[in-house]
C-alpha positions in Angstrom: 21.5 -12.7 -39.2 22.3 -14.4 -35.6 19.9 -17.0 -35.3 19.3 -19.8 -32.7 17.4 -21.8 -30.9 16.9 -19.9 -27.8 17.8 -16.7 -28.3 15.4 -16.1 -31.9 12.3 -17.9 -29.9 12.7 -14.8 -27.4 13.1 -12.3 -30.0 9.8 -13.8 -31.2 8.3 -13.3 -27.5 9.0 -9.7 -27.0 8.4 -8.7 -30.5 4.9 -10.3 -30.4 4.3 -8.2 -27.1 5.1 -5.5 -28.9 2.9 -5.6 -31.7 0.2 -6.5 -29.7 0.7 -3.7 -27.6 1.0 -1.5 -31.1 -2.1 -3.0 -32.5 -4.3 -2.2 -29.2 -7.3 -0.3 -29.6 -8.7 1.0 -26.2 -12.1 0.1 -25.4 -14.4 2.0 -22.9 -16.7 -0.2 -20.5 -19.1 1.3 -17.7 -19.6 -0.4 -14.4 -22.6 0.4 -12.6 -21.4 0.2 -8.4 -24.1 0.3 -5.6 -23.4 2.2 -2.4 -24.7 0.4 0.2 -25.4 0.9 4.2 -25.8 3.6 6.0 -24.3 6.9 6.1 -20.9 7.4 7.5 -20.2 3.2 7.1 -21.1 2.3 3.6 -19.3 -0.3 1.1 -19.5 -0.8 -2.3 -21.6 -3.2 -4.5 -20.8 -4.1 -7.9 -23.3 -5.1 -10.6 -22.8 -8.2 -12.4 -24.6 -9.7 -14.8 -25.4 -13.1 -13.4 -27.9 -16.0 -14.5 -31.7 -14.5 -13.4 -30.6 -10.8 -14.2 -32.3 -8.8 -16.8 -29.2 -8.5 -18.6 -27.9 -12.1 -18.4 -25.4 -12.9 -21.6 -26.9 -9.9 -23.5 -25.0 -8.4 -26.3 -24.6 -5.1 -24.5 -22.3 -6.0 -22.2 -18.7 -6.1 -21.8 -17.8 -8.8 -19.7 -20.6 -9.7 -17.0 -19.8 -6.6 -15.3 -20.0 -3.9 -17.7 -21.7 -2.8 -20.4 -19.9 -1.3 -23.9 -22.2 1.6 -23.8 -22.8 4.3 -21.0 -26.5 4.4 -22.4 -26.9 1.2 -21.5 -25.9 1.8 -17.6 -27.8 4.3 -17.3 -30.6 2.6 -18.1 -29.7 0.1 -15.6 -29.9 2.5 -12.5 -33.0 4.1 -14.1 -35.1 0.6 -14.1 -33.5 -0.1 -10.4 -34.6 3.6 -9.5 -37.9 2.9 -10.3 -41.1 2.0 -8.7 -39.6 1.5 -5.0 -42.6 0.1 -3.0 -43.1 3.3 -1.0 -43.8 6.5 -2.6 -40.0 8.4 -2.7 -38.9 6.4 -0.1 -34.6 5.7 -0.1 -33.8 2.7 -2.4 -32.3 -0.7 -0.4 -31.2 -3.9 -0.9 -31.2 -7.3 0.4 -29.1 -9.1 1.6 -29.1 -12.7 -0.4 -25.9 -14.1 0.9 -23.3 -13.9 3.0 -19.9 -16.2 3.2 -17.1 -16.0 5.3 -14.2 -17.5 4.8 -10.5 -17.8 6.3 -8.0 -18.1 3.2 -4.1 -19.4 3.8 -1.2 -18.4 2.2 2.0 -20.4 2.5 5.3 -19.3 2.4 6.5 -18.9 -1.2 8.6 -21.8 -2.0 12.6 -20.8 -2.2 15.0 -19.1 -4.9 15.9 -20.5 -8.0 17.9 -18.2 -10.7 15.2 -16.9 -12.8 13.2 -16.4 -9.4 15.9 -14.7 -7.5 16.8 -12.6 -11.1 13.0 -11.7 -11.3 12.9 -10.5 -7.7 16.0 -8.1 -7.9 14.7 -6.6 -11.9 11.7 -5.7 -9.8 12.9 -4.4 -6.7 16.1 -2.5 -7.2 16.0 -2.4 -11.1 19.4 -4.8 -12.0 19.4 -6.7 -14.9 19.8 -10.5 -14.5 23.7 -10.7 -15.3 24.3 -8.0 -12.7 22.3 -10.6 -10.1 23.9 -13.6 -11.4 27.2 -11.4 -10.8 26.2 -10.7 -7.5 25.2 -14.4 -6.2 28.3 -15.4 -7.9 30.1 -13.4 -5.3 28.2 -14.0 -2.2 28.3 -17.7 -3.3 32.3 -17.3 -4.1 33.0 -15.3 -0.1 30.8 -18.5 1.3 27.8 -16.4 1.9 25.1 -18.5 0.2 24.7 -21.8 -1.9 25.6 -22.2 -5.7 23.6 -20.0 -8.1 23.3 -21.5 -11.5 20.2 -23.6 -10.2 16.6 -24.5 -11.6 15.2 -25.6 -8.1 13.3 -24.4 -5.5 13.5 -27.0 -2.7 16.1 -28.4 -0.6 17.5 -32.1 -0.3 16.5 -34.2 2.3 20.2 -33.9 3.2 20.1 -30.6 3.6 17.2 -30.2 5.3 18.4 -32.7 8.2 21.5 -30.4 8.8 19.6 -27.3 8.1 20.1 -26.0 11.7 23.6 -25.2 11.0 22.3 -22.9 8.4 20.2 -21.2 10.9 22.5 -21.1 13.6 25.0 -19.3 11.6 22.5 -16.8 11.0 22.8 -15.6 14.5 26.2 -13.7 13.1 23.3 -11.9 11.5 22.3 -9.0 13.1 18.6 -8.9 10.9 17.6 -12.0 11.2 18.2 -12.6 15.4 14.8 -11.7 15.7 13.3 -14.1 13.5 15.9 -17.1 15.0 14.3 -16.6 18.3 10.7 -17.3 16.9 11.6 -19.7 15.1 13.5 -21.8 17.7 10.2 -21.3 19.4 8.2 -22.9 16.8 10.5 -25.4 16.5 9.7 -25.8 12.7 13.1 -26.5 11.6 12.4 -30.4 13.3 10.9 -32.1 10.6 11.3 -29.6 7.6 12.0 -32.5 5.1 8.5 -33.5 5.6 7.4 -30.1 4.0 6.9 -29.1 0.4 9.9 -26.9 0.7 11.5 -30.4 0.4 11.6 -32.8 -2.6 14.3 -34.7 -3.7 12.5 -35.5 -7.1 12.4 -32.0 -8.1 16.4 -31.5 -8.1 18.6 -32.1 -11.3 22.5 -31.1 -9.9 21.6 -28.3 -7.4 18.9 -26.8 -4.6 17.8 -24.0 -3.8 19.7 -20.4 -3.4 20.0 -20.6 0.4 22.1 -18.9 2.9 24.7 -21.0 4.2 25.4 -19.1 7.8 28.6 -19.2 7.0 30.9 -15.6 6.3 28.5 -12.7 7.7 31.6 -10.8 8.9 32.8 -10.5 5.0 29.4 -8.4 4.5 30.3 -4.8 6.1 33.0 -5.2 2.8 30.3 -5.4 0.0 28.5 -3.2 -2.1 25.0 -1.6 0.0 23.5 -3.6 -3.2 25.0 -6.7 -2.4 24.0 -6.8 1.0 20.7 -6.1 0.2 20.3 -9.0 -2.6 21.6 -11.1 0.4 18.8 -10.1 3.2 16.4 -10.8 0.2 17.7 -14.2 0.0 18.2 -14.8 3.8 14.3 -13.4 4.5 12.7 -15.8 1.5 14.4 -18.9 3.1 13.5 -17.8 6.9 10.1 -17.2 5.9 9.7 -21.1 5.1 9.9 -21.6 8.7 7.0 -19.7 9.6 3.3 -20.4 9.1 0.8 -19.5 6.6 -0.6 -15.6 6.6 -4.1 -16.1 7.2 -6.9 -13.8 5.9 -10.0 -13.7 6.6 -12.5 -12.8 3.9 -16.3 -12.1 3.8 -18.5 -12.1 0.7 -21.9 -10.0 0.2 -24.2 -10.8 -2.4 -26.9 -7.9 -2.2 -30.5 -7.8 -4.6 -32.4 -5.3 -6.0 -34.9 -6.4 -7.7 -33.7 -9.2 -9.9 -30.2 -7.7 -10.3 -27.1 -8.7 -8.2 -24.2 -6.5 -6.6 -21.1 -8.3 -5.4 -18.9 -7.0 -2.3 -15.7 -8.5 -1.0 -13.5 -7.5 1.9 -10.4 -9.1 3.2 -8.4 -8.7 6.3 -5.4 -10.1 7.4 -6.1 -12.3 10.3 -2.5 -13.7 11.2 0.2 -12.1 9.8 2.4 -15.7 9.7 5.6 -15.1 6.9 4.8 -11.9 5.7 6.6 -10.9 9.4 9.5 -12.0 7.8 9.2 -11.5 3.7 10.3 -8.2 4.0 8.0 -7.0 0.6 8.3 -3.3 1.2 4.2 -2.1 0.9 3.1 -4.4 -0.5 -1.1 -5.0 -0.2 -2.2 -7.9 -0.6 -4.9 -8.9 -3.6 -8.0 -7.3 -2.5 -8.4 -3.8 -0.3 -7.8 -4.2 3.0 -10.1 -3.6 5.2 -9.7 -1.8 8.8 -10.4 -3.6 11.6 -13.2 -1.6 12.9 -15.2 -1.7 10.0 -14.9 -5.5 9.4 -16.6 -6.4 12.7 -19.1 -4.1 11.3 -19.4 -6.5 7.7 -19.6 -9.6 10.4 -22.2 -8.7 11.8 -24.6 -8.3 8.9 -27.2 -11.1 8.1 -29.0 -13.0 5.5 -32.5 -11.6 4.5 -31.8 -7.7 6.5 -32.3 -5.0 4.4 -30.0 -2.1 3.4 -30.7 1.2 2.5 -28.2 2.0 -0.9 -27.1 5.7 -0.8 -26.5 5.6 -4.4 -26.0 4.2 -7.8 -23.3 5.2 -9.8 -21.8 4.4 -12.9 -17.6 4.1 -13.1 -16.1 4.3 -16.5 -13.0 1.6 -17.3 -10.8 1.0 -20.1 -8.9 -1.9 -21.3 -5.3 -1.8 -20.9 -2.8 -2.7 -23.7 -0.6 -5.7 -22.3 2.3 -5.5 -20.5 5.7 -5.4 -21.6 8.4 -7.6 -20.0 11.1 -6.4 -18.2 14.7 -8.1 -17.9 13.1 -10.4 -14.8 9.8 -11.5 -16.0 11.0 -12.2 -19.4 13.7 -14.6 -17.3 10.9 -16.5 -16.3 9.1 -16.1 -19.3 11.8 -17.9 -20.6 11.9 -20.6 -17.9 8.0 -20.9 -18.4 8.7 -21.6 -21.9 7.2 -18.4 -23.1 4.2 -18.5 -20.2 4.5 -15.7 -18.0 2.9 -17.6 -14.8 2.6 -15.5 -11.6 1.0 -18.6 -10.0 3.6 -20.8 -7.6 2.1 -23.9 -7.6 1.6 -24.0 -11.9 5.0 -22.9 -12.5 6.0 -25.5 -10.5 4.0 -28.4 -12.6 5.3 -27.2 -16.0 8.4 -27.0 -14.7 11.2 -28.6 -17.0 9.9 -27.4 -20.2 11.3 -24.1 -19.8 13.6 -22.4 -22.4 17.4 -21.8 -22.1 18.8 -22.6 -18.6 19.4 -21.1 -15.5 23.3 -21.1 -16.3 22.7 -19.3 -19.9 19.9 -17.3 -19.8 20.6 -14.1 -18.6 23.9 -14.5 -20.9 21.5 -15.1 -24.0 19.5 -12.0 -22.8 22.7 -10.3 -23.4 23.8 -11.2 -26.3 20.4 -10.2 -27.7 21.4 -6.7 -26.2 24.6 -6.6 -27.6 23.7 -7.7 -31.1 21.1 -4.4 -31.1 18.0 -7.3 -31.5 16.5 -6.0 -28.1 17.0 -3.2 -26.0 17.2 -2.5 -22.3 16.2 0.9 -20.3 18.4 0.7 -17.6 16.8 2.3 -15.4 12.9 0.4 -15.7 14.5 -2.5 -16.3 12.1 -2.5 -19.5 12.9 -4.6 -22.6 12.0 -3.8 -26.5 12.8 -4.7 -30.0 15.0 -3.1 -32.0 13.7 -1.9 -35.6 16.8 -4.2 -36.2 15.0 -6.9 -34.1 11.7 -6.4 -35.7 13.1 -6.6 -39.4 15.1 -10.1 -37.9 11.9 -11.5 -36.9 9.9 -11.1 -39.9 12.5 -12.8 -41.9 12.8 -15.5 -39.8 9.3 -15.7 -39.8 9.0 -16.3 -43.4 11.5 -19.0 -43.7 12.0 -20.7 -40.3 8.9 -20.0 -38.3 9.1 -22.7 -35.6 12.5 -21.0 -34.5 10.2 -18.3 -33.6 7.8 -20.9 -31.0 9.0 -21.8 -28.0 7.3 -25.4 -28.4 10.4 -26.5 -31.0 12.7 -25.5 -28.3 11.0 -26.9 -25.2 10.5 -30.1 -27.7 13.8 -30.4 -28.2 14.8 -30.1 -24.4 12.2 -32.7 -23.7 14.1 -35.1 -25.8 17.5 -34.8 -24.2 15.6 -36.1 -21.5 14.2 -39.1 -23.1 18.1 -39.5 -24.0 19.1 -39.1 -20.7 16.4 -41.6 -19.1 17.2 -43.8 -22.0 13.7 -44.0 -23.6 15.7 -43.2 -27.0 19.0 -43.3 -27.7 21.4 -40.3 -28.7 21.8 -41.2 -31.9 18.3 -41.1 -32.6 18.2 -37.8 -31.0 21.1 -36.1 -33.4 19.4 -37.7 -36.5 16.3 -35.8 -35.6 18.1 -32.7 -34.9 20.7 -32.8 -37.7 17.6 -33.3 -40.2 16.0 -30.5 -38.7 19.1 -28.1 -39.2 19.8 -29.3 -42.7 16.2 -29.4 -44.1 15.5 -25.8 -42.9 19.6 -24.4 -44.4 18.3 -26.1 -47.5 15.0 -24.5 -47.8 16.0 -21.1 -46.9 18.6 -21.5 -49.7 15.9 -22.4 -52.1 13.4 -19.6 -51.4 15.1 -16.8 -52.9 12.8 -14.2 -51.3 15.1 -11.5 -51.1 13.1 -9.5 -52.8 9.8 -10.5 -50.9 11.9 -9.3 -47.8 13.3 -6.3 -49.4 9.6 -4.9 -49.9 
C-alpha cells in the first residue's frame, strides 16, 4: 500500500465525497411562491418564514423557506386565501420594503497554477498535467511568465515595467481592442497601488502573466494552446478595467402577517466582464431586462399589489458534488476546503496541501496506482474499489494521514523553520517521531484479519 502524506489525505477527500454522495437520501421540500403585479408584468414572491410569521421556527419547515410536507403548504395558501376584506375580491399585497442597491464586482485577482488548472478542467475538460504541460510550453517559446507558482499578484517591480507587457500585446490581434481602452483609462499608471499588487503575498514567483513577448510563435501551436493563452492574456487585461456594476432592487411584499421576498439584478456597467471572455456565463441571480426593471423602480413603499396567484413549487435536496481534476486542485491548495470565494481563499492561503509544482503530478500518480480514477472526458474524479479498500485500512491504523490538518500542520512548521521561530532539528525530531511511532504501531496491531472481514 502507497501511502504518503499528500497523496493518502486526498484519497481520503474524494473517497469521503463519495460516500457521502452514496449515503444521500433525497428529501422533498415545498416552496410556496407568490405571483405578484398585474397581468402581462408580474414577478415572483417567495415565502419565507421570517420572525412575526405564523410559521416562525416551526417544526414543519424545511429551511425558512419550505416546509417538509406539501400538506403543510397548502395550508399556507389556504389561510392567505381566506377572508380578503372584500367579498371575492383578487388577493394583494403590500408592499413593506423596498431597497435598491448598486453591487461591485472587481476584477478577479490573476492566475496561479491550481487557478489556471481549475479554469482549463472546467472549460475545455484537460486534466491539470496536460495545463501544466501547456504553460510549460508557452512559458518555454517566451509567451507567458513561469508556471509552477502559488501567487496571484504581481511585484511592485513588475508592475512598474508592466507597460512593456501590454505593449507587446499589440502583436496580438485579440487583445488590440482592449489596449486602446485601456491606454484610455490610463490604469496601468499606478497599478502597484492596487490589490493586484503585493509583495508580501509572493514566495519565489508571481503571477501567470503574459509577457508580450513571442506572439508570432502562436499560428505554430496546438488550437488548444492558443486558446489556454487568450484565457490567460484576457484574466490579466481584465485587471485593468473597472468593476462590473449591478444594480439590484429588493421587494419585501405582506400578506397578512406572512412575508414574500423578490430580488432582481441587472447589470448596470458591464466594466471587466467586456474583457473576461466567460463564454454565457449569467451572473448570480436572473437577469433582469431592462424594460421591466424601470418597471420594479418605480414601485413604492405602502402601494398595494394585486397577487395573480399562489402556488406551491416542489424541490429536492441534491447529493453533493463530486470534484473534478480542477476543483480537487484547489481543493488541495485550500487544504481540503473547496472555497469559490476570492477574497477567503486568499486569507487561508499557505496552508494548502501539496504545491503548485507537485500537485497535479500527485494527482497522477493516484491515477496511475488505480487509487482514483479519471473520466476523460468530464474531467470527473472517483475512487477506485482499490482506493476505497486503501482508505479504510489506513483509516484503522493511521487516521490523521487521512486529514488534511496533519499535512497543512506539517507545512506550517517548515515555515516556522524557515522564519527561524524553531530550528530544523526540532522540526525532524517531530517528524521522525511521527513516522516511527505510527511504523511501530501498525506493526503491533496485527488486524489483518479485522481488515480481511
Amino acid at each position: 500500500v502507497s501511502v504518503g502524506r499528500v497523496m493518502t489525505c486526498v484519497l481520503g477527500m474524494v473517497v469521503r465525497r463519495e460516500r457521502e454522495i452514496r449515503e444521500f437520501v433525497e428529501t422533498p421540500f415545498y416552496r410556496v411562491l407568490s405571483t405578484i403585479g398585474e397581468k402581462g408584468s408580474t414577478f415572483e414572491g417567495e415565502w419565507r418564514a421570517v420572525k412575526g410569521s405564523k410559521w416562525f421556527e416551526s417544526f414543519d419547515l424545511y429551511k425558512e423557506n419550505g416546509f417538509k410536507k406539501k400538506e403543510k403548504a397548502e395550508e399556507l395558501i389556504r389561510y392567505l386565501s381566506t377572508d380578503q376584506p372584500v367579498g371575492n375580491s383578487p388577493l394583494t399585497c403590500q408592499i413593506v420594503s423596498i431597497e435598491k442597491k448598486k453591487e461591485k464586482k472587481n476584477p478577479p485577482l490573476l492566475f496561479n497554477l491550481a487557478e489556471i488548472q481549475n479554469e482549463c478542467s472546467k472549460r475545455f475538460k484537460i486534466s491539470p498535467d496536460e495545463t501544466l504541460r501547456i504553460i510549460q510550453e508557452l512559458y518555454e517559446k517566451k509567451l507567458v511568465t513561469y508556471p509552477r507558482t502559488d501567487a496571484r499578484v504581481l511585484s511592485t517591480a513588475v508592475a512598474k515595467e508592466i507597460h512593456k507587457n501590454l505593449n507587446g500585446l499589440m502583436q496580438y490581434e485579440p487583445a488590440k481592442p482592449y489596449l486602446q481602452d485601456i491606454v484610455g483609462f490610463g490604469s496601468h499608471k499606478g497599478l502597484e497601488k492596487t490589490r493586484y499588487v503585493n509583495d508580501k503575498q509572493i514566495t519565489d514567483h508571481y503571477a501567470i502573466i503574459p509577457t508580450g513577448q513571442g506572439t508570432g510563435g502562436l499560428k505554430g501551436l496546438p488550437n488548444l494552446s492558443q486558446k489556454v493563452y487568450d484565457v490567460i492574456v484576457r484574466r490579466f487585461l481584465s485587471i485593468f478595467y473597472p468593476p462590473a456594476v449591478y444594480q439590484k432592487v429588493a421587494i419585501v411584499t405582506k400578506m397578512k402577517e406572512e412575508s414574500f421576498f423578490s430580488s432582481f439584478k441587472v447589470l448596470a456597467e458591464e466594466g471587466y466582464l467586456k474583457v473576461a471572455g466567460v463564454p454565457g456565463k449569467k451572473s448570480d441571480g436572473e437577469d433582469t431586462d431592462a424594460a421591466f426593471f424601470d418597471k420594479i423602480q418605480g414601485l413604492k413603499k405602502g402601494m398595494t399589489l394585486p397577487v395573480q396567484s399562489l402556488d406551491i413549487k416542489e424541490g429536492k435536496t441534491s447529493p453533493p458534488k463530486r470534484y473534478n481534476s480542477g476543483s480537487l486542485i484547489l481543493a488541495m491548495e485550500n487544504a481540503g476546503q473547496l472555497i469559490e470565494d476570492e477574497e477567503l481563499r486568499a486569507q487561508i492561503k499557505g496552508s494548502g496541501i501539496g504545491t503548485s509544482a507537485t500537485r497535479g503530478e500527485i494527482l497522477k500518480k493516484l491515477f496511475n496506482n488505480k487509487y482514483l480514477a479519471l473520466n476523460k472526458k468530464t474531467q470527473i474524479v472517483t475512487p477506485t474499489m482499490l482506493g476505497e479498500m486503501i482508505y479504510d485500512v489506513v483509516d484503522h491504523s493511521i487516521r490523521p494521514l487521512l486529514n488534511p490538518e496533519l499535512t497543512a500542520s506539517w507545512e506550517k512548521g517548515l515555515t516556522y523553520v524557515a522564519e527561524g521561530d524553531i530550528t530544523s532539528d526540532e522540526y525532524m525530531k517531530k517528524l521522525d517521531d511521527f513516522v516511527s511511532r505510527r511504523t511501530l504501531a501498525v506493526k503491533g496491531l496485527n488486524n489483518q484479519y479485522q481488515m480481511r472481514a
